[in-house]
GUNU-350801 format. One line per field, with one value per atom (N, C-alpha, C): residue number from 0; residue in three letters; x, y, z; atom name. Coordinates in steps of 0.001 Angstrom, whole numbers, plus 524288, in hexadecimal, padded with zeros to 5 digits. Atoms other than C-alpha are relative to their C-alpha. Layout:
// GUNU-350801
nr	NUM_...
rest	ALA_...
xx	X_...
yy	Y_...
zz	Z_...
atom	CA_...
***
This chain:
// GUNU-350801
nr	0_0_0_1_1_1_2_2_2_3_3_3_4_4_4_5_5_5_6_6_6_7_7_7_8_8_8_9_9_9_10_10_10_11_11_11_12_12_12_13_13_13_14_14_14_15_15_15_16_16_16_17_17_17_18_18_18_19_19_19_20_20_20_21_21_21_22_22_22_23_23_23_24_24_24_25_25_25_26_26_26_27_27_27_28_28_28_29_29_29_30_30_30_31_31_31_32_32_32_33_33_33_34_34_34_35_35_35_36_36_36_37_37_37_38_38_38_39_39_39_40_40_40_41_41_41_42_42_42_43_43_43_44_44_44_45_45_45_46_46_46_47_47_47_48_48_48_49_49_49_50_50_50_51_51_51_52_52_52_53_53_53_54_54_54_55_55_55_56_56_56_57_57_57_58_58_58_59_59_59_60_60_60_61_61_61_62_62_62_63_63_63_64_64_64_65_65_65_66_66_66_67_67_67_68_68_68_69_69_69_70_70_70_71_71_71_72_72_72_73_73_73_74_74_74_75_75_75_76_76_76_77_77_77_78_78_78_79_79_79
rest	UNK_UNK_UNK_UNK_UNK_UNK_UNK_UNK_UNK_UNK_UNK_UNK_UNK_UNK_UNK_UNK_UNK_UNK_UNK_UNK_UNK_UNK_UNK_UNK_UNK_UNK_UNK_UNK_UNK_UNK_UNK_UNK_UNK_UNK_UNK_UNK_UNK_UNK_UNK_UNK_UNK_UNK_UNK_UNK_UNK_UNK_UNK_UNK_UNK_UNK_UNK_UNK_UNK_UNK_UNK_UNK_UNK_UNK_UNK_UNK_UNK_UNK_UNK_UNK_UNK_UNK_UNK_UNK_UNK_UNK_UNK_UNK_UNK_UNK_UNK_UNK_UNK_UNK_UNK_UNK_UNK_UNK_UNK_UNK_UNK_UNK_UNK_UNK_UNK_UNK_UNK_UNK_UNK_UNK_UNK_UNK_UNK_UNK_UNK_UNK_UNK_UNK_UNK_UNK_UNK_UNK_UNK_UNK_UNK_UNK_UNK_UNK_UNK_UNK_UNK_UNK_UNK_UNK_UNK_UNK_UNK_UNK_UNK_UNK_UNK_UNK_UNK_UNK_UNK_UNK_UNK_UNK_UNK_UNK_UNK_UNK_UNK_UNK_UNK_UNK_UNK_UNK_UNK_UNK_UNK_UNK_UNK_UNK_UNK_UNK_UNK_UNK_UNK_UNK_UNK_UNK_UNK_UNK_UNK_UNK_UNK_UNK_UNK_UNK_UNK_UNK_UNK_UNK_UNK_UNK_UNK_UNK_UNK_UNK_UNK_UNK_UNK_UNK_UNK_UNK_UNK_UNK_UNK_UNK_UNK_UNK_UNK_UNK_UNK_UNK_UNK_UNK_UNK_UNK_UNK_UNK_UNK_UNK_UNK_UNK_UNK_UNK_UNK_UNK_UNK_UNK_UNK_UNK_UNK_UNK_UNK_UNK_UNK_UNK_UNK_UNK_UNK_UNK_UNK_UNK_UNK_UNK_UNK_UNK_UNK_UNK_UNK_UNK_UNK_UNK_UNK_UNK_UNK_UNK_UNK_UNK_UNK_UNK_UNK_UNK
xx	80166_13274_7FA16_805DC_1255C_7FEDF_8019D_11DBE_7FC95_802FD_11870_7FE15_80296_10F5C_7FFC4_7FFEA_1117E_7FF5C_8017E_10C42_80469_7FC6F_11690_7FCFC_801CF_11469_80372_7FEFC_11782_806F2_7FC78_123D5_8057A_7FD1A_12949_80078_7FF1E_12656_804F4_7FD01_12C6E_80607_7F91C_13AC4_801C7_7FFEB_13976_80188_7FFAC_13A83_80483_7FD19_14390_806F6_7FA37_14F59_800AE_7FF30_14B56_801FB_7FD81_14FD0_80556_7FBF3_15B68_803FD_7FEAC_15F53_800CE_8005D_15C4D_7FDDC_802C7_15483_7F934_8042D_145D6_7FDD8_80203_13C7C_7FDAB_800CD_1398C_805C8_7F8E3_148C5_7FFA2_80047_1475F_7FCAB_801D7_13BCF_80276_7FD6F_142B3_804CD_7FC3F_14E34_7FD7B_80288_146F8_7FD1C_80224_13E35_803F0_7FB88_14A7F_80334_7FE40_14FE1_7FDC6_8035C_1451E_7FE0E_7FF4C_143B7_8033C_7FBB0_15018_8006C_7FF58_14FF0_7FC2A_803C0_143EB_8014E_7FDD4_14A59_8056E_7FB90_15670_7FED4_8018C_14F3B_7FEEB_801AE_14EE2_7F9C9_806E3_1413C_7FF2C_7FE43_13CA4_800D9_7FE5A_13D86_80550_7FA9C_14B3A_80224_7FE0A_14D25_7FC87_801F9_14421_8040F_7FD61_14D60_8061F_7FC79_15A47_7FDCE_800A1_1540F_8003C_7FFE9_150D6_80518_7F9C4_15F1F_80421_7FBF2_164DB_7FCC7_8023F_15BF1_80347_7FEDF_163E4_8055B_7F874_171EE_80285_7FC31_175F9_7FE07_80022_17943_801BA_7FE9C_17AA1_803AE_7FBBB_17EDF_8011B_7FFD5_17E9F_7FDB0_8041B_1795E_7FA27_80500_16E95_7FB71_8015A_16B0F_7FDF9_80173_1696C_7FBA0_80311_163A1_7FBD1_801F2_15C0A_7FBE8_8041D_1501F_80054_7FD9C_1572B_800BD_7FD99_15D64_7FB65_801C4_15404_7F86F_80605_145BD_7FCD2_80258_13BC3_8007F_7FCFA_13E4C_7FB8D_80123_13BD2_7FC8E
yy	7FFF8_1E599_7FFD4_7FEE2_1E3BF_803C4_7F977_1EF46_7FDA5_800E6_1ECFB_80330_7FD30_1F2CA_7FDAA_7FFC9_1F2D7_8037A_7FBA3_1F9CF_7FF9C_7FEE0_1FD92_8044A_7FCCF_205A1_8057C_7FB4A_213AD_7FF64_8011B_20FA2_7FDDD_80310_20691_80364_7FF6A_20EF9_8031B_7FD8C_21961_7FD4C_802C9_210C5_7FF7B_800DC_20B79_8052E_7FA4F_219FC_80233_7FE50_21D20_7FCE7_80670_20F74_80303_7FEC1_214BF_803F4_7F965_22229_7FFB0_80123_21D98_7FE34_802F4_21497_80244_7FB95_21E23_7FC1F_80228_212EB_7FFB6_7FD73_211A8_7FBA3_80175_20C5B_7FA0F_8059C_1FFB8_7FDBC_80237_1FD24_7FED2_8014E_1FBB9_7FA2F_802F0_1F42C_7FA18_8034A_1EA53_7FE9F_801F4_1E952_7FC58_801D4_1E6C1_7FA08_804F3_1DCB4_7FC48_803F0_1D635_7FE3A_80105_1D63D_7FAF4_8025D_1CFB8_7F9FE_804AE_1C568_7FBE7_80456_1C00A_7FD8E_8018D_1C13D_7FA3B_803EF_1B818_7FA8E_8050D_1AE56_7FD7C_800C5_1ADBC_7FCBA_80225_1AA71_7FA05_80568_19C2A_7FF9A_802BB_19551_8006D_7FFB6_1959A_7FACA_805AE_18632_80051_7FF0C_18990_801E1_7FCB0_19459_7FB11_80582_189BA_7FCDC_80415_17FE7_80152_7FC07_18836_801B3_7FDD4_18DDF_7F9BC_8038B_180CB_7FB54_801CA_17AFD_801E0_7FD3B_18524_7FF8B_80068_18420_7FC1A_802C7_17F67_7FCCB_80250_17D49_80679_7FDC1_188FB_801CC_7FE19_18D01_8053E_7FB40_1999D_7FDAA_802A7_19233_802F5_7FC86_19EF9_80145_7FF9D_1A54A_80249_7FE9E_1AA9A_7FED2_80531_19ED7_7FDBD_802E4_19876_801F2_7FB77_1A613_802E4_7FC80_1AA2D_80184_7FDF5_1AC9F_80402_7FB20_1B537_804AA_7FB73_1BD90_800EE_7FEB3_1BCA7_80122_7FF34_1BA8B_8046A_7FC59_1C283_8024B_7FF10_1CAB3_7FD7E_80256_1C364_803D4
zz	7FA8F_9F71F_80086_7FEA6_9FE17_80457_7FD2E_A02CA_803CE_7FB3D_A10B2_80238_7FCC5_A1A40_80432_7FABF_A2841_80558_7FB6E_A34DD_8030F_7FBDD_A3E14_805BE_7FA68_A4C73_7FDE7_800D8_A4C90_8014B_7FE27_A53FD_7FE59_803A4_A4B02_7FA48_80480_A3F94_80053_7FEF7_A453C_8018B_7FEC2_A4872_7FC7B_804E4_A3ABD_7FC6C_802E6_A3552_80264_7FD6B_A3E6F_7FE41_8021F_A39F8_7FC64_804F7_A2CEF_7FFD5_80272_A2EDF_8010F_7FD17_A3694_7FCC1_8041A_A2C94_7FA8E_805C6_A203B_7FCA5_801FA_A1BC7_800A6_7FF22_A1752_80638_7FBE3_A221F_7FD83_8014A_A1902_8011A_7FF41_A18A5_806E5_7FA73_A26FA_80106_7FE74_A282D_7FDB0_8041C_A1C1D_80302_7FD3E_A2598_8031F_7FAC5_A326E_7FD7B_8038D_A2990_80038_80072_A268B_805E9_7FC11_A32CD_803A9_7FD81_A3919_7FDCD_80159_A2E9C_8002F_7FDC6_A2FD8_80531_7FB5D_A3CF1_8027E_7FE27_A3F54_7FAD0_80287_A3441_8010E_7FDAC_A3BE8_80563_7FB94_A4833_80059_7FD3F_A4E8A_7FEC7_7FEDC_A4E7D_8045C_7F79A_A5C33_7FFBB_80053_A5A22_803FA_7FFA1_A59D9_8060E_7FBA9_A644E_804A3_7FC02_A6DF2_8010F_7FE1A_A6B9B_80179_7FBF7_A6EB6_8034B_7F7F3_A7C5B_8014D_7FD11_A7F73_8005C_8002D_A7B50_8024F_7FC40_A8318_80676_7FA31_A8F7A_8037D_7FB66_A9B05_7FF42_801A0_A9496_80227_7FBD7_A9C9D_8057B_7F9FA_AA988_800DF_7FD03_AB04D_80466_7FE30_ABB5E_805A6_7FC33_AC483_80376_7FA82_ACFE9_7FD18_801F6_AC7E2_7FE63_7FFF4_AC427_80471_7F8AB_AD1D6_8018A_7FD6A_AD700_7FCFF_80460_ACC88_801D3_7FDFF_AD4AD_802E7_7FB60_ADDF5_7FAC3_802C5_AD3D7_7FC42_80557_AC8B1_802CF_7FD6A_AD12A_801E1_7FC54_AD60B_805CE_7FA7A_AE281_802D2_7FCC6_AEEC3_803D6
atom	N_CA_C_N_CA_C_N_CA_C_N_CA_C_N_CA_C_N_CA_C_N_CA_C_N_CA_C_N_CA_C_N_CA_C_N_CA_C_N_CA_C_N_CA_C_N_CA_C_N_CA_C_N_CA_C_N_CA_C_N_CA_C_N_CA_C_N_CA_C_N_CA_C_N_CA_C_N_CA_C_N_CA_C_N_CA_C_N_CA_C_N_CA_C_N_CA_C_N_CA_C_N_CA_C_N_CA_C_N_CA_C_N_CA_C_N_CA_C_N_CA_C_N_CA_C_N_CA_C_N_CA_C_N_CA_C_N_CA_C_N_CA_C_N_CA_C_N_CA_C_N_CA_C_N_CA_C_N_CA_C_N_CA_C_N_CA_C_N_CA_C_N_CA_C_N_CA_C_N_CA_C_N_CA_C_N_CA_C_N_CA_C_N_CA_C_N_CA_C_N_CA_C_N_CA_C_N_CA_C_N_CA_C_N_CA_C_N_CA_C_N_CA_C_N_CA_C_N_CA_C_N_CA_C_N_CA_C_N_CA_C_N_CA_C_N_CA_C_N_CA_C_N_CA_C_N_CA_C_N_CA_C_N_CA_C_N_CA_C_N_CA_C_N_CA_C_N_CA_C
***
């Protein structure tokens, strides 16, 4: 393993100490999760390329169709 150094907020250290006690694991075993968590997560994620071109493939292939729709200034607008 590699040995890191990182600043955290009082806030965060303190939560971090807190999983770990919760858990009965140490407070690296945590961060080594969360780490992992977060890597996958952002190698799982779309490109925005991607996410761009789904919103704009879905823009305006549906309808509501309703009064809310129509009225939407009434119901949804600033008061008069």
């Amino acid at each position: 393993m590699v040995r890191m150094q990182i600043q955290l907020t009082e806030a965060q250290s303190e939560a971090l100490r807190d999983v770990a006690t919760e858990r009965g694991v140490s407070i690296s075993a945590v961060v080594r999760e969360a780490v992992e968590e977060a890597v996958l997560r952002s190698r799982h994620k779309p490109p925005r390329e991607e996410l761009l071109r789904r919103s704009l493939a879905a823009a305006g292939r549906f309808s509501s169709g309703g009064e809310a729709a129509r009225r939407h200034d009434e119901y949804f607008g600033a008061e008069h």
